[in-house]
VOGU-3710 file (C-alpha; in Angstrom, 3 decimals, decimal comma):
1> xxxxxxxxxx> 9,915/15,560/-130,554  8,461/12,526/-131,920  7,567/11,871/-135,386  3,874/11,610/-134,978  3,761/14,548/-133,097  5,734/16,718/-135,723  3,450/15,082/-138,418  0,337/16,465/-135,745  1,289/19,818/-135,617  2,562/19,834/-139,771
11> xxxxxxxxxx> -1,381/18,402/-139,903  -2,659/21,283/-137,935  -0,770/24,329/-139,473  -1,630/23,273/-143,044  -5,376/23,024/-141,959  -4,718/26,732/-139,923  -3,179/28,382/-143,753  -5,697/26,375/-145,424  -8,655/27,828/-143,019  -7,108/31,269/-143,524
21> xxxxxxxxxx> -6,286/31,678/-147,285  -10,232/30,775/-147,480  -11,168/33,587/-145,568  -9,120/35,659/-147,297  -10,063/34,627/-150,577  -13,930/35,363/-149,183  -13,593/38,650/-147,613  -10,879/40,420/-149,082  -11,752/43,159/-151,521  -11,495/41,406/-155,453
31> xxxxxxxxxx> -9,959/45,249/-156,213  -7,072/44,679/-154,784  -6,385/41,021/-155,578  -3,969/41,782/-158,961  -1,827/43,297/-157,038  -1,316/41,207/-153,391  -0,837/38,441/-156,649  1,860/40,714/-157,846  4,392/41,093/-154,551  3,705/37,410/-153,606
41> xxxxxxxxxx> 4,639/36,612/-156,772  7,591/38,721/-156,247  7,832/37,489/-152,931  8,230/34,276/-154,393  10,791/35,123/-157,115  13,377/35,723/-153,960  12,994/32,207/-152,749  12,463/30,494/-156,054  15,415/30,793/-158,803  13,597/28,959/-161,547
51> xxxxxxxxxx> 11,972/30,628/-164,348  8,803/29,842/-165,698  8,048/30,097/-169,657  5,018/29,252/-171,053  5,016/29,214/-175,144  1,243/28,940/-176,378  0,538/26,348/-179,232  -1,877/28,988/-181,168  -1,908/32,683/-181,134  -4,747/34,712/-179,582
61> xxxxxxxxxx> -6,199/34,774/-183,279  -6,427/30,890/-182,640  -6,374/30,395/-186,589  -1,842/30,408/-186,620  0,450/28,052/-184,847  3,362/29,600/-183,038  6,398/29,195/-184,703  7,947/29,134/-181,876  5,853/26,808/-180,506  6,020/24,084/-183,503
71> xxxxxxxxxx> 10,499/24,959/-183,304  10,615/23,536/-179,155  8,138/20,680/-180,508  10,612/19,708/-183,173  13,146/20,005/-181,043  11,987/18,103/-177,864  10,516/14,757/-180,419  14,069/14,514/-181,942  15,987/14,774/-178,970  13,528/13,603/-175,712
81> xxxxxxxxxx> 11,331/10,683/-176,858  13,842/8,371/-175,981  13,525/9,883/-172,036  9,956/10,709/-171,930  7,382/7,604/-170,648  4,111/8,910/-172,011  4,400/9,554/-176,122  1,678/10,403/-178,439  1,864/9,256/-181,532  0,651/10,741/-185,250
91> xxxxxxxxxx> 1,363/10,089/-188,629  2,355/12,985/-190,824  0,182/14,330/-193,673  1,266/12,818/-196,836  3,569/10,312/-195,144  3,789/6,754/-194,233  6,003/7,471/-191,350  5,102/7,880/-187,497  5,791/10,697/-185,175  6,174/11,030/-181,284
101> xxxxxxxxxx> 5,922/13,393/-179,019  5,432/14,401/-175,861  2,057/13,212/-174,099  0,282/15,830/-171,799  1,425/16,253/-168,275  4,520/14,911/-169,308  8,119/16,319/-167,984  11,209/15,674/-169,521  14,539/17,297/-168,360  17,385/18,254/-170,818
111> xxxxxxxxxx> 20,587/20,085/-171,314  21,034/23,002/-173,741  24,086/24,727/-173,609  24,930/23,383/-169,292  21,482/24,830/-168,513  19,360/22,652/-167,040  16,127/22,723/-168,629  12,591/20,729/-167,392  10,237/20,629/-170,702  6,550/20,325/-169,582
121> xx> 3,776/19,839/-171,542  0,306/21,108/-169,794
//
């Protein structure tokens, strides 16, 4: 098989899943939605071995920072600026001194322990 022709018929079966994840998006009853979102995303899990955290900066109160939250920020500006491209900078209250951090959409992978970790910011 040539290459174009492989890249033709790639072309045409992401335009046929496309074409049908629409319609079923459309049609399908929005009752059962949570749960076909449940077993693909347990579907997924088989083929997938990552795990996906996500650590919110506030709490649902949105008046506290998570401590948890502010602990992985410390963390990843001592020990990732030096790997990240995209830093934000911000002076501390009360100091003269600059920090850096992470910028938004930025990944930055690391080692904790011989695990393999990839830190994202979204």
């Amino acid at each position: 098989m040539v290459m174009s022709e492989m890249f033709t018929q790639l072309g045409s079966v992401a335009a046929g899943i496309m074409f049908l994840w629409a319609m079923f998006q459309q049609y399908f009853p929005y009752q059962l939605c949570p749960h076909i979102q449940k077993y693909s995303q347990k579907l997924v899990s088989f083929v997938c071995p990552y795990i996906h955290i996500t650590v919110q900066e506030y709490f649902a109160d949105r008046w506290r920072r998570n401590e948890a939250y502010v602990a992985i920020e410390d963390y990843l500006s001592s020990n990732s600026s030096s790997r990240a491209k995209w830093l934000k900078a911000y002076i501390i209250k009360d100091s003269q001194s600059v920090a850096l951090s992470k910028d938004d959409h930025e990944e930055v992978t690391d080692e904790f322990q011989g695990v393999k970790l990839w830190w994202a910011s979204i």
